[in-house]
DOLUM-488670 format. One record per residue (C-alpha): residue number from 0; residue in one letter; x, y, z. Coordinates in steps of 0.1 Angstrom, whole numbers, plus 2048, in hexadecimal, padded with zeros to 3 digits. Layout:
N
site num:NUM	residuo:A	xx:X	yy:Y	zz:Z
...
//
This chain:
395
site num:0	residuo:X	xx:E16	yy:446	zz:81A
site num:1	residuo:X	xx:E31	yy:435	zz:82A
site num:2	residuo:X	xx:E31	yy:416	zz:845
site num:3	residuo:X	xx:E37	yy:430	zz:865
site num:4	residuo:X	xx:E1F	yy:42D	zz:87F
site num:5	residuo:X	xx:DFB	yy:43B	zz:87B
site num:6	residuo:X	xx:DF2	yy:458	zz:88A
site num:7	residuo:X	xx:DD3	yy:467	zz:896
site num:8	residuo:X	xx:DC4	yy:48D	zz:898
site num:9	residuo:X	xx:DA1	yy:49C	zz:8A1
site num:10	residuo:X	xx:D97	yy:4BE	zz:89B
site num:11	residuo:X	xx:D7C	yy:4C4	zz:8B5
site num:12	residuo:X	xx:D61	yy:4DA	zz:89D
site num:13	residuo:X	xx:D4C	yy:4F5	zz:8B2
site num:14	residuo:X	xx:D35	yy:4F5	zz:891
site num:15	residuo:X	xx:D1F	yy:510	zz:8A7
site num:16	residuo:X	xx:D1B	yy:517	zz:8C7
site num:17	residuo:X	xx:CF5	yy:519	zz:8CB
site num:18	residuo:X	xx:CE4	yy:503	zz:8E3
site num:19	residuo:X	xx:CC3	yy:4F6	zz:8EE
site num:20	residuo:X	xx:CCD	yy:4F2	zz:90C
site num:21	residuo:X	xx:CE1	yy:506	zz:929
site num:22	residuo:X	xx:CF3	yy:4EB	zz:93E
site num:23	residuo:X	xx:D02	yy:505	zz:960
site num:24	residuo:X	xx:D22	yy:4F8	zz:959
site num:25	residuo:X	xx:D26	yy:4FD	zz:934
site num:26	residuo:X	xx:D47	yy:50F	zz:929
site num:27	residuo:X	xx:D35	yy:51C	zz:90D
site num:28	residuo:X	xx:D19	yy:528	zz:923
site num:29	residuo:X	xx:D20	yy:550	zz:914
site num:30	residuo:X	xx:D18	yy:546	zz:8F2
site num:31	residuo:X	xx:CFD	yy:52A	zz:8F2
site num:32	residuo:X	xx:CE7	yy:546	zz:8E0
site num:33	residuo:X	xx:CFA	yy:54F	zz:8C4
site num:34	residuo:X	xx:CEB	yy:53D	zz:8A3
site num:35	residuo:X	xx:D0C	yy:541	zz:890
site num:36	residuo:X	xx:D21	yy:525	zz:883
site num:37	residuo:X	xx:D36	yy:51B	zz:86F
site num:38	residuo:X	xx:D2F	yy:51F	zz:84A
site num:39	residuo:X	xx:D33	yy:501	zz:82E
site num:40	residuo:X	xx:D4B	yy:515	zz:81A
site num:41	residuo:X	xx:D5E	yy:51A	zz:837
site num:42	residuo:X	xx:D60	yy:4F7	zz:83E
site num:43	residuo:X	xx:D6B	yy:4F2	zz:81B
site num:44	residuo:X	xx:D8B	yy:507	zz:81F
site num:45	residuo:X	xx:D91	yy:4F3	zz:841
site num:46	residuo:X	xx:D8F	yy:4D5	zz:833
site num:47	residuo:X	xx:DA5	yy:4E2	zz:819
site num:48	residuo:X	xx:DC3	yy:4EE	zz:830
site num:49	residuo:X	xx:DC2	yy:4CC	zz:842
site num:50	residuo:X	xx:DC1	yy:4B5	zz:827
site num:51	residuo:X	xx:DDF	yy:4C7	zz:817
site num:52	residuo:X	xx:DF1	yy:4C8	zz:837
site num:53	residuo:X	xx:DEE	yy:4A1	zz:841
site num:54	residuo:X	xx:DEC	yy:496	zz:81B
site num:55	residuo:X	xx:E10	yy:4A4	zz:81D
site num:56	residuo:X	xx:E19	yy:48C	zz:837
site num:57	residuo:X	xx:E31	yy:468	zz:834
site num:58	residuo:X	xx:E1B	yy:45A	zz:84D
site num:59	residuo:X	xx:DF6	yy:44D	zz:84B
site num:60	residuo:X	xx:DE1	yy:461	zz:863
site num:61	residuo:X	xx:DBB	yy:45D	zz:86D
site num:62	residuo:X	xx:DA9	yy:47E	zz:86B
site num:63	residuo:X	xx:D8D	yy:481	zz:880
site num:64	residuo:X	xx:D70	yy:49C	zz:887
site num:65	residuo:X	xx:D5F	yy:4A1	zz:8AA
site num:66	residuo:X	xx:D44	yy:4B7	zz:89F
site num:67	residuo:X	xx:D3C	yy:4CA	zz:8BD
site num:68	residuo:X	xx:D24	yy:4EA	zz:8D2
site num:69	residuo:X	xx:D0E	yy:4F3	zz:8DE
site num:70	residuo:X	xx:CF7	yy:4D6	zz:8CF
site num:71	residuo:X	xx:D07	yy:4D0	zz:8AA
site num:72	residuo:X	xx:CE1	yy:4BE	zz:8A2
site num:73	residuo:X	xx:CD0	yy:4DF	zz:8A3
site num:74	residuo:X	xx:CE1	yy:4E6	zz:882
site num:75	residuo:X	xx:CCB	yy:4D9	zz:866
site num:76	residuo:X	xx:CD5	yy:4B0	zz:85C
site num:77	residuo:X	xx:CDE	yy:4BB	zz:83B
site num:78	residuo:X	xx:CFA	yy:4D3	zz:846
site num:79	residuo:X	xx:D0C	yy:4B4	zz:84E
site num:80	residuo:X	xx:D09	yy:4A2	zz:830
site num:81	residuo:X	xx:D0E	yy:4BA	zz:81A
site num:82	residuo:X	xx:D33	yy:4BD	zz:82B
site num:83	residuo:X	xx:D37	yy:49A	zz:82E
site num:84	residuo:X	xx:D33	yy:499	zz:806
site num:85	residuo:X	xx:D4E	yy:4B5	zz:807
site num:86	residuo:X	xx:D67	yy:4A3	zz:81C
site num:87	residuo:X	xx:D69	yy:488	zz:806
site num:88	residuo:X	xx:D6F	yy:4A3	zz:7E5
site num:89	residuo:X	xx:D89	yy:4B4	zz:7FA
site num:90	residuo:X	xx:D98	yy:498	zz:80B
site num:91	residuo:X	xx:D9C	yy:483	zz:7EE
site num:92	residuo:X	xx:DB4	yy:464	zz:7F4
site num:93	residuo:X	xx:DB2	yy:46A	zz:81A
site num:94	residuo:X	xx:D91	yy:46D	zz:817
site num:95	residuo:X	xx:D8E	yy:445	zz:821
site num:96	residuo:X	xx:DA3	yy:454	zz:848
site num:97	residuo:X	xx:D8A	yy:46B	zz:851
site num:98	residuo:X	xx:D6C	yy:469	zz:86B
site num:99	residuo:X	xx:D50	yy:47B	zz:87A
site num:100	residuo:X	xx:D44	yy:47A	zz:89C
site num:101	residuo:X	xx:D29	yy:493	zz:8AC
site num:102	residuo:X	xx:D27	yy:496	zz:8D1
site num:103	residuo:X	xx:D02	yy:4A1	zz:8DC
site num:104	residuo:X	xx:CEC	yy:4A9	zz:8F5
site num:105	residuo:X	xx:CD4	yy:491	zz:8E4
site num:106	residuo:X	xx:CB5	yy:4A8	zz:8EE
site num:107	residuo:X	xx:CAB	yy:4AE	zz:8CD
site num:108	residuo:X	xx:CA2	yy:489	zz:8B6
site num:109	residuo:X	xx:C8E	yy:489	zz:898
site num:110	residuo:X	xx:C91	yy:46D	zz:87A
site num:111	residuo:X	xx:CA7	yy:480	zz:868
site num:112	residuo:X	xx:CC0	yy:481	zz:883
site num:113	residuo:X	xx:CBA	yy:45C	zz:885
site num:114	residuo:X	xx:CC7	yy:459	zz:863
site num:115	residuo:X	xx:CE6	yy:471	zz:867
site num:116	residuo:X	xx:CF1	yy:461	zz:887
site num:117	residuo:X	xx:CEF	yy:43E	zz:875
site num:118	residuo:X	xx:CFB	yy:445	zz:853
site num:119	residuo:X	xx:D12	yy:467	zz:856
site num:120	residuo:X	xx:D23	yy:469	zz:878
site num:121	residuo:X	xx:D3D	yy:44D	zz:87E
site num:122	residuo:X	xx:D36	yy:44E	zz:8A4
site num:123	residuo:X	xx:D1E	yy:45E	zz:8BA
site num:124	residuo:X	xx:D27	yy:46D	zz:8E2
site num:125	residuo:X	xx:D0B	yy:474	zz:8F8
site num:126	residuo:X	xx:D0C	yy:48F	zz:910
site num:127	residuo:X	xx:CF8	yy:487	zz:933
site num:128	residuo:X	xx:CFF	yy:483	zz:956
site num:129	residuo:X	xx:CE2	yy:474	zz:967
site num:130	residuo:X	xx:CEA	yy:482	zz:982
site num:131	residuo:X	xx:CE8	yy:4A9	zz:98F
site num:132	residuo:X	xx:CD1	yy:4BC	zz:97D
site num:133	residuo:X	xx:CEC	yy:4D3	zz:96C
site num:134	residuo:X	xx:CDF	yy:4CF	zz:94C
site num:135	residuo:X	xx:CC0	yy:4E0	zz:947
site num:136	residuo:X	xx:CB3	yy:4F3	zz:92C
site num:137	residuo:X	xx:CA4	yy:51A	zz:92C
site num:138	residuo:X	xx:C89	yy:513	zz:93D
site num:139	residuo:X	xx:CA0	yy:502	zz:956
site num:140	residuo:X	xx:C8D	yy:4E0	zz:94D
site num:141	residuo:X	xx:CA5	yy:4C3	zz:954
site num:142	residuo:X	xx:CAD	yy:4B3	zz:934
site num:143	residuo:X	xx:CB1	yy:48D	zz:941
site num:144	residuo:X	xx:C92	yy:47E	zz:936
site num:145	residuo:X	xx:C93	yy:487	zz:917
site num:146	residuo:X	xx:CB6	yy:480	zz:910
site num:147	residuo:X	xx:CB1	yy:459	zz:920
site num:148	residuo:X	xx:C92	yy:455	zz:909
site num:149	residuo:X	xx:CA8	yy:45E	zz:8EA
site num:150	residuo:X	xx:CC3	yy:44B	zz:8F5
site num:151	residuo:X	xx:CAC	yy:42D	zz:8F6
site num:152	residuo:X	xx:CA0	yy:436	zz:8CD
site num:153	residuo:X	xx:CC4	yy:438	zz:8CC
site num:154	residuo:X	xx:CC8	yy:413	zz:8D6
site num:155	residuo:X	xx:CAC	yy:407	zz:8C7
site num:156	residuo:X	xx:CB3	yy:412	zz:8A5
site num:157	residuo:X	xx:CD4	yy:400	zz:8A6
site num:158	residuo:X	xx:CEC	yy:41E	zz:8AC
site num:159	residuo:X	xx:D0A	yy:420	zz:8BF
site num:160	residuo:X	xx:D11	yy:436	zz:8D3
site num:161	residuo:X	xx:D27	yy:442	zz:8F5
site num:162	residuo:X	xx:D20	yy:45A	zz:911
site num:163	residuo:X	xx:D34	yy:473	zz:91F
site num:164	residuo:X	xx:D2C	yy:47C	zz:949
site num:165	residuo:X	xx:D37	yy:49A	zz:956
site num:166	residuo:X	xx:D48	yy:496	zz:977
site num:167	residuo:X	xx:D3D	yy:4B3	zz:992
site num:168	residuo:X	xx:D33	yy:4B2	zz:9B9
site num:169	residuo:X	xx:D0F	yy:4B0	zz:9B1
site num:170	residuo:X	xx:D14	yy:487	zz:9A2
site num:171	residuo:X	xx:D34	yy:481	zz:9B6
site num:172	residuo:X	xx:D1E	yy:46A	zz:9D1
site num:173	residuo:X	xx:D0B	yy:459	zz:9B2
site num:174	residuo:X	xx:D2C	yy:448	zz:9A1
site num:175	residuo:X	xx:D23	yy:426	zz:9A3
site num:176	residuo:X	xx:CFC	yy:42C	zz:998
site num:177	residuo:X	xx:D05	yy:43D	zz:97A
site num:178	residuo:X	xx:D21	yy:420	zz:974
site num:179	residuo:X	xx:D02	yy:406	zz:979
site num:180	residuo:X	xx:CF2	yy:41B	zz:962
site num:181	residuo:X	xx:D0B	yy:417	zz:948
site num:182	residuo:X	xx:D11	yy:3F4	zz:94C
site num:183	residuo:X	xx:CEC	yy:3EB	zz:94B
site num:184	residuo:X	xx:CE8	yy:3F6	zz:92A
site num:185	residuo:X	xx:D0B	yy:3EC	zz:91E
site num:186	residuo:X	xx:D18	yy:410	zz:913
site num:187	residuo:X	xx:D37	yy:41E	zz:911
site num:188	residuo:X	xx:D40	yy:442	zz:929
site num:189	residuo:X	xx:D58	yy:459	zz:931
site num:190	residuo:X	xx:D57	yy:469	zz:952
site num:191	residuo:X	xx:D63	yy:490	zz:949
site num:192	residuo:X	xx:D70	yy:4A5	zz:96A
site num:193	residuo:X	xx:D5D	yy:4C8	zz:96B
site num:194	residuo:X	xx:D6F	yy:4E1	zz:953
site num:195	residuo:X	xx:D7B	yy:500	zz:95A
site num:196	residuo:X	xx:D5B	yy:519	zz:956
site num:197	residuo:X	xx:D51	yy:537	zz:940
site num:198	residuo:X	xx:D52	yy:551	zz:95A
site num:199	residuo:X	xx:D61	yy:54E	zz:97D
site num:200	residuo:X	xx:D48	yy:545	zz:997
site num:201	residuo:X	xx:D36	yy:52C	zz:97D
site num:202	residuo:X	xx:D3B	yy:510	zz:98E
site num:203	residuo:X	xx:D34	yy:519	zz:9B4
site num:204	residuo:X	xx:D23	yy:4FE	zz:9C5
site num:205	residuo:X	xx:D2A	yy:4E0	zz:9AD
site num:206	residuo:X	xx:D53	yy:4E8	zz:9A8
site num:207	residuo:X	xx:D68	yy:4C9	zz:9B0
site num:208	residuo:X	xx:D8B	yy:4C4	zz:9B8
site num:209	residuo:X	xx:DAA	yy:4B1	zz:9AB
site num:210	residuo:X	xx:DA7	yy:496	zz:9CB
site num:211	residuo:X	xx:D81	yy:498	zz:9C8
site num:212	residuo:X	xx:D87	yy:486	zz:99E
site num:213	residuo:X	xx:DA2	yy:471	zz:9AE
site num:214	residuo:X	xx:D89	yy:460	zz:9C4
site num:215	residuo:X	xx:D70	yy:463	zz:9AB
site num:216	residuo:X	xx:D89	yy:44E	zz:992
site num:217	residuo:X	xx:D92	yy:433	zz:9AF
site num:218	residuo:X	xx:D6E	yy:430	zz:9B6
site num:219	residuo:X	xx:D69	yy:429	zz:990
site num:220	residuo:X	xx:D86	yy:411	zz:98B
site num:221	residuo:X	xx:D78	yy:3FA	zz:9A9
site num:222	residuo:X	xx:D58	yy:3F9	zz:999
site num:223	residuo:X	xx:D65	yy:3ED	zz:976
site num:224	residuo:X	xx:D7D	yy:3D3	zz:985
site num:225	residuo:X	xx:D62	yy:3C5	zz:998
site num:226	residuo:X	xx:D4D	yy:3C5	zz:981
site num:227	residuo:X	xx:D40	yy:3A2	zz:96D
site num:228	residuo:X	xx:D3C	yy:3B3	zz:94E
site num:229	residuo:X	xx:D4D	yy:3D4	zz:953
site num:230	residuo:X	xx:D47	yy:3F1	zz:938
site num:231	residuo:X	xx:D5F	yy:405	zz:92A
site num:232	residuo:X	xx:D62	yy:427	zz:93D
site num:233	residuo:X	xx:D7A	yy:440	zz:933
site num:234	residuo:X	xx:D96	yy:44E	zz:942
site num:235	residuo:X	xx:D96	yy:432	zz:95A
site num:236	residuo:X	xx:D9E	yy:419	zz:937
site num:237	residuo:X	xx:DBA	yy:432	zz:929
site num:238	residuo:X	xx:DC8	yy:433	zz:953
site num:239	residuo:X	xx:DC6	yy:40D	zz:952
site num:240	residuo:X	xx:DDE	yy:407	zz:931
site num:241	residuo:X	xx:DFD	yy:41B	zz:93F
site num:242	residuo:X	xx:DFD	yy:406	zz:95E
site num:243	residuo:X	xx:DFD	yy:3E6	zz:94A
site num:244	residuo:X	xx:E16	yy:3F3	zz:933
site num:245	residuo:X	xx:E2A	yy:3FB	zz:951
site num:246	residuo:X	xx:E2D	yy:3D5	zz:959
site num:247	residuo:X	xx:E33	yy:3C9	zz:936
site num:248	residuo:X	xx:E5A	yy:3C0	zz:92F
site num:249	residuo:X	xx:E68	yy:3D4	zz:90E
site num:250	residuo:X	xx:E47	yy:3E7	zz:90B
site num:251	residuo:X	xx:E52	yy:405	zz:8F8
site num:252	residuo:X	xx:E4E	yy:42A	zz:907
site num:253	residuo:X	xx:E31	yy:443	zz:8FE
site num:254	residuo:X	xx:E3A	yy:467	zz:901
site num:255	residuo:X	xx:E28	yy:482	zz:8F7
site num:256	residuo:X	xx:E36	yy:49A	zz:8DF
site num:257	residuo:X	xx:E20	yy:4B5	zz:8DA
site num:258	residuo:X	xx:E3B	yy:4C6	zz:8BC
site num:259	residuo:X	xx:E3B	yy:4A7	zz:8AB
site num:260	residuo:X	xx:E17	yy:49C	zz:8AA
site num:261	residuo:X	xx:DF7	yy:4B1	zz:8B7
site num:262	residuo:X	xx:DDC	yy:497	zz:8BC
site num:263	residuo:X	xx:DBD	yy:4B3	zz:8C2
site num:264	residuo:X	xx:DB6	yy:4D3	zz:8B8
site num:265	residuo:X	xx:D97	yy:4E7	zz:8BE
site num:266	residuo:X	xx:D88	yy:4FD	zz:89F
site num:267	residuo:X	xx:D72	yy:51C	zz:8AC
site num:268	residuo:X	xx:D53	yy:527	zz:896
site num:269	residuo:X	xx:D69	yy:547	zz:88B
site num:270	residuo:X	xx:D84	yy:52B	zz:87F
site num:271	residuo:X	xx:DA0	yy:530	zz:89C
site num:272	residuo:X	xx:DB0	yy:513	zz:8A9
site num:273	residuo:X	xx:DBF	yy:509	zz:8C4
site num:274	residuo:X	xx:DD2	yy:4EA	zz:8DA
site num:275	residuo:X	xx:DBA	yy:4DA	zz:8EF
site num:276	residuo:X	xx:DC8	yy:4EB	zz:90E
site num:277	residuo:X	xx:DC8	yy:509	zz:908
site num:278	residuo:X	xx:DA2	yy:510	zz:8F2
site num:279	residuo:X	xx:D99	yy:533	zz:8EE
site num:280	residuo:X	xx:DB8	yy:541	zz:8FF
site num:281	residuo:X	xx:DC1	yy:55C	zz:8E6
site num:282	residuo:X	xx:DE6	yy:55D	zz:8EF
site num:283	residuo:X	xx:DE6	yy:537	zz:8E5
site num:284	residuo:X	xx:DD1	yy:53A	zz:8C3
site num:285	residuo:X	xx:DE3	yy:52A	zz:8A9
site num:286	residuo:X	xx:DD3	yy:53D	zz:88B
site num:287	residuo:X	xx:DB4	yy:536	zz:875
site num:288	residuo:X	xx:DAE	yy:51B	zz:865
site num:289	residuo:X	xx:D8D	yy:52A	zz:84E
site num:290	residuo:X	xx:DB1	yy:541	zz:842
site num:291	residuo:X	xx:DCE	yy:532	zz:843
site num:292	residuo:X	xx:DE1	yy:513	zz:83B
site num:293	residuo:X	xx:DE8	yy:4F8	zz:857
site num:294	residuo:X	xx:E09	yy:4F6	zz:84F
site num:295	residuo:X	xx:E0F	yy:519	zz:85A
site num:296	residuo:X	xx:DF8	yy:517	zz:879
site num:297	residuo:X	xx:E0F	yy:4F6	zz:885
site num:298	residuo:X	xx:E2C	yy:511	zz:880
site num:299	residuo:X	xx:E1B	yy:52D	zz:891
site num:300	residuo:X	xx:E27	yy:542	zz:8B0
site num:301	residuo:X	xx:E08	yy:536	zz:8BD
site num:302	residuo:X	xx:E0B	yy:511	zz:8BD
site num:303	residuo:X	xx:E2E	yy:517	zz:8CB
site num:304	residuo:X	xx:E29	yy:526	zz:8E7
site num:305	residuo:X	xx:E0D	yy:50D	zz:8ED
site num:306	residuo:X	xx:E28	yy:4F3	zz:8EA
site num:307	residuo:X	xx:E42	yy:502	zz:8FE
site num:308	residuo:X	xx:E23	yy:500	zz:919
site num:309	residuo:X	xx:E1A	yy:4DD	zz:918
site num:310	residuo:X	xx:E3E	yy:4D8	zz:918
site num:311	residuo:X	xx:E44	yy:4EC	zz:938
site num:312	residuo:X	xx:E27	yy:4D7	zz:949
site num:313	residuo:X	xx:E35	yy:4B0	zz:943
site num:314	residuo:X	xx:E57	yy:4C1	zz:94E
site num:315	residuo:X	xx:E47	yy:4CA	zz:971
site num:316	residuo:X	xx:E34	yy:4AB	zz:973
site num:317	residuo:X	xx:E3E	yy:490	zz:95D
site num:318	residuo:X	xx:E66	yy:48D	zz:959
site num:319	residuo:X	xx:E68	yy:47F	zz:97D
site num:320	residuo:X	xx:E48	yy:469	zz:979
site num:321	residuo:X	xx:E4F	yy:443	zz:97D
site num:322	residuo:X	xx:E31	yy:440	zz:965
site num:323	residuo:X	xx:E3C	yy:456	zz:94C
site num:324	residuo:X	xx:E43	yy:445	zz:92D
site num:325	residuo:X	xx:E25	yy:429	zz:932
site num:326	residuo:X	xx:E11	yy:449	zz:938
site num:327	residuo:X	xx:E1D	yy:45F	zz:91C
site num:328	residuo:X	xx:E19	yy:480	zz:92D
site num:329	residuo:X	xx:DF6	yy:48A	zz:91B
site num:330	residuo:X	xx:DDF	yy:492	zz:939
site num:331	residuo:X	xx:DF9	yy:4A5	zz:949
site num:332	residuo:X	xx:E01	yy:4BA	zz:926
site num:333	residuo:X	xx:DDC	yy:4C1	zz:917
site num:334	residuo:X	xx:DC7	yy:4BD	zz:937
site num:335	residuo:X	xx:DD6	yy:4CC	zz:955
site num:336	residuo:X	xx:DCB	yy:4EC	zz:948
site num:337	residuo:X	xx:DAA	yy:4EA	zz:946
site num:338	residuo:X	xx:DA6	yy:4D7	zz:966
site num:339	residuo:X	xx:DB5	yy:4EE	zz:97A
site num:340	residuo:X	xx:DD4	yy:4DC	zz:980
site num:341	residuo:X	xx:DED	yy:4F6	zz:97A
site num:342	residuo:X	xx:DFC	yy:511	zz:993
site num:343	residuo:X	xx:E09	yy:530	zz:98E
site num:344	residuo:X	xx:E29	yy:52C	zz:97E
site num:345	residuo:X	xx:E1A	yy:516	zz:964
site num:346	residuo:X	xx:E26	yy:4F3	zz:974
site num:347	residuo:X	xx:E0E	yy:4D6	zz:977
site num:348	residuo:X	xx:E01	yy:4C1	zz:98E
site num:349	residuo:X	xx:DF9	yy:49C	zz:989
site num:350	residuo:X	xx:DE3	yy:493	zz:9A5
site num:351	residuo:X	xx:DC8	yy:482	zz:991
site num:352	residuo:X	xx:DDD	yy:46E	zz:97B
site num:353	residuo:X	xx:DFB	yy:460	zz:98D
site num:354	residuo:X	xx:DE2	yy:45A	zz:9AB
site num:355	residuo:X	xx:DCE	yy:447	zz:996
site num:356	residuo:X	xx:DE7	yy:434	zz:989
site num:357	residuo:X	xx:DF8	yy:42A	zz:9AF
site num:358	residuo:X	xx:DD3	yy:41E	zz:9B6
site num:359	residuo:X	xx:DD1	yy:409	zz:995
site num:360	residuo:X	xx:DF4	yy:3F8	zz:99E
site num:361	residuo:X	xx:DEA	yy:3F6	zz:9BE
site num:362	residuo:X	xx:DC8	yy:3E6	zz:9B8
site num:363	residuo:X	xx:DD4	yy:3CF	zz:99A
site num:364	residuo:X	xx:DF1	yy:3C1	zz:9B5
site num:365	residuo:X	xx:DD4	yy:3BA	zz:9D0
site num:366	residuo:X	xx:DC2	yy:3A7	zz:9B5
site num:367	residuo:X	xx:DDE	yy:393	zz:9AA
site num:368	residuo:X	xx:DDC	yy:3A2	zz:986
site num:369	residuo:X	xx:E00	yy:3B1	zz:988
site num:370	residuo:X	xx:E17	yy:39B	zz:9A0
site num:371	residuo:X	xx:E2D	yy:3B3	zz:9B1
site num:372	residuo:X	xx:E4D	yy:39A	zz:9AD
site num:373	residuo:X	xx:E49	yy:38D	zz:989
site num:374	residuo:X	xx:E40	yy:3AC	zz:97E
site num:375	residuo:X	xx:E28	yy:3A0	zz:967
site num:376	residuo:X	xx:E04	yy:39F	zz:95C
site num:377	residuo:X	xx:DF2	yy:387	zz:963
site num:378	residuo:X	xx:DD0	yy:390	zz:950
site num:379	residuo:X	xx:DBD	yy:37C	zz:932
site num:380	residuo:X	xx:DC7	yy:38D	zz:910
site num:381	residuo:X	xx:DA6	yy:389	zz:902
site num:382	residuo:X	xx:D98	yy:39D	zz:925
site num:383	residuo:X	xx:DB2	yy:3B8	zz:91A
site num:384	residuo:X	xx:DAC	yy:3BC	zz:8FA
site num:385	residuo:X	xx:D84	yy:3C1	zz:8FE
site num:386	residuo:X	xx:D80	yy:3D0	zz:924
site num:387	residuo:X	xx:DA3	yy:3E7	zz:920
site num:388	residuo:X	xx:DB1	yy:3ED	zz:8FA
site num:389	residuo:X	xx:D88	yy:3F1	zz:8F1
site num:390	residuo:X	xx:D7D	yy:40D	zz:8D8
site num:391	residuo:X	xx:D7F	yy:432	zz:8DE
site num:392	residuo:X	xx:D5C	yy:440	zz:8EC
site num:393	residuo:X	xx:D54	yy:45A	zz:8D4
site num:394	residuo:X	xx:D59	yy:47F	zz:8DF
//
């Protein structure tokens, strides 16, 4: 390993998709039944293929597992460990780079997961949005109580977690009770927008548009800045840091290069994977990695035209950005996809983001945070370092 820059990758892991629960706007509604996943062996030869591929690397890189659904706690504790004991075998010297997070629904809490959330996983998302009643289970129980009593074991036996909300037309009027929320019991959250669906028609009745997030982020941002002891809430923290950057002299340029660096991929249970835009679109499938090296999937027809994609997005959206550079072009690249920001000849629209931003500047200038003449920022380091540059919420 050499003194480059350190990078970072997650491989988002549908271990199975079975479920407990049937939230209406799941995009994995079609397959919550199926009982299959992943096998151990097969996990072996993925771990194999990515630890040759990035042990090949002149750059340090962090390695991190999102183990994902359906509800990846319905598969018995000791599945986990017993790959966790394999990583380390396979990965060897990198070993000491890797993580594990698990993002749950959090119905299902015995002591056992107790002791793998605290002593296996490295981080621990929450799904639950307080708001709604989308997420029920077969009996089309709403699954809230039961989630806010375990997050409360949760926090009582000392384990960290964050929360991940998803954003839809049913919650939109209860933003600043679910940030209260949040804030009250001092966890982290990320506010997701509604994914596209599994079928068409899915989401009729709770759907939300592009200007509907927008004010949903502005509404968000007010909150935090206002707030005396604001939590961190996600994307409104990763919106924030461009627009500082944008006011810092010789602050050096972020762009995105999907052909240089993939930061996400998603492994299916059959082992295909994909760019985060572009998850279960066969035409987009980069191979499997149960089969094949990942060498040869970064090379694969596949990932390039998944490239060539992303690249064709920032080109429409980003190149003529006054942000782009202190916003490297991500959300407009991986996201714009799958929130329905694309039209038909493949070009992207940016309304969320670069609106978002404007409000930020604008909002930071009424405060006196940025003076508009200096161009500078006028905001504590220590505030910035613990309220902006905080952790990553897992998931």
């Amino acid at each position: 390993m050499t003194s480059k820059e350190r990078k970072r990758v997650q491989f988002v892991i549908k271990s199975s998709k079975f479920c407990n629960l049937r939230c209406r706007y799941c995009y994995e509604y079609a397959e919550l039944g199926n009982r299959e996943a992943i096998a151990p062996e097969q996990l072996d030869k993925m771990y194999a293929h990515i630890a040759s591929y990035y042990n090949r690397l002149d750059r340090p890189v962090d390695i991190q597992f999102i183990w994902h659904g359906g509800e990846p706690l319905l598969q018995h504790p000791d599945y986990y460990w017993r790959t966790f004991d394999r990583q380390q075998q396979i990965f060897g010297e990198l070993a000491s780079s890797v993580t594990n997070t698990v993002q749950t629904n959090l119905t299902v809490l015995n002591n056992k997961h107790i002791h793998l959330l605290r002593e296996g996983f490295d981080g621990v998302g929450v799904s639950v949005d307080l708001f709604g009643g989308l997420r029920v289970n077969q009996a089309n129980k709403d699954s809230l109580q039961v989630v806010l009593a375990n997050m409360d074991r949760l926090q009582s036996e000392k384990i960290n977690f964050g929360c991940i909300t998803v954003l839809t037309k049913l919650n939109l009027p209860y933003l600043e009770e679910i940030y209260r929320f949040y804030e009250k019991i001092k966890i982290p959250f990320r506010v997701l927008p509604l994914f596209n669906g599994a079928f068409d028609g899915q989401h009729q009745g709770y759907e939300i548009s592009a200007n509907e997030v927008l004010n949903a982020y502005r509404t968000l941002f007010d909150l935090w800045l206002e707030s005396k002891s604001p939590v961190r809430v996600r994307p409104i923290i990763d919106y924030i840091k461009p627009v500082i950057r944008h006011y810092i002299p010789n602050a050096q340029p972020d762009f995105y290069n999907k052909r240089e660096w993939e930061y996400m991929y998603l492994v299916n249970v059959n082992g295909d994977i994909y760019s985060y835009a572009d998850a279960y679109n066969s035409e987009f499938c980069h191979g499997n990695l149960f089969e094949t090296p990942l060498e040869n999937i970064v090379l694969s027809a596949g990932h390039e035209k998944a490239i060539m994609a992303a690249e064709k997005r920032m080109a429409s959206a980003c190149h003529s950005c006054e942000y782009f550079g202190r916003c490297s072009g991500y959300p407009v690249a991986e996201e714009s996809v799958i929130h329905n920001q694309i039209d038909a000849d493949g070009n992207a629209q940016c309304t969320k983001e670069k609106g978002i931003f404007q409000y930020i500047e604008k909002r930071f200038k009424e405060t006196g945070i940025i003076n508009p003449i200096t161009r500078k920022v006028n905001m504590n380091q220590d505030y910035i370092s613990k309220h902006i540059l905080g952790l990553d919420i897992p998931g």
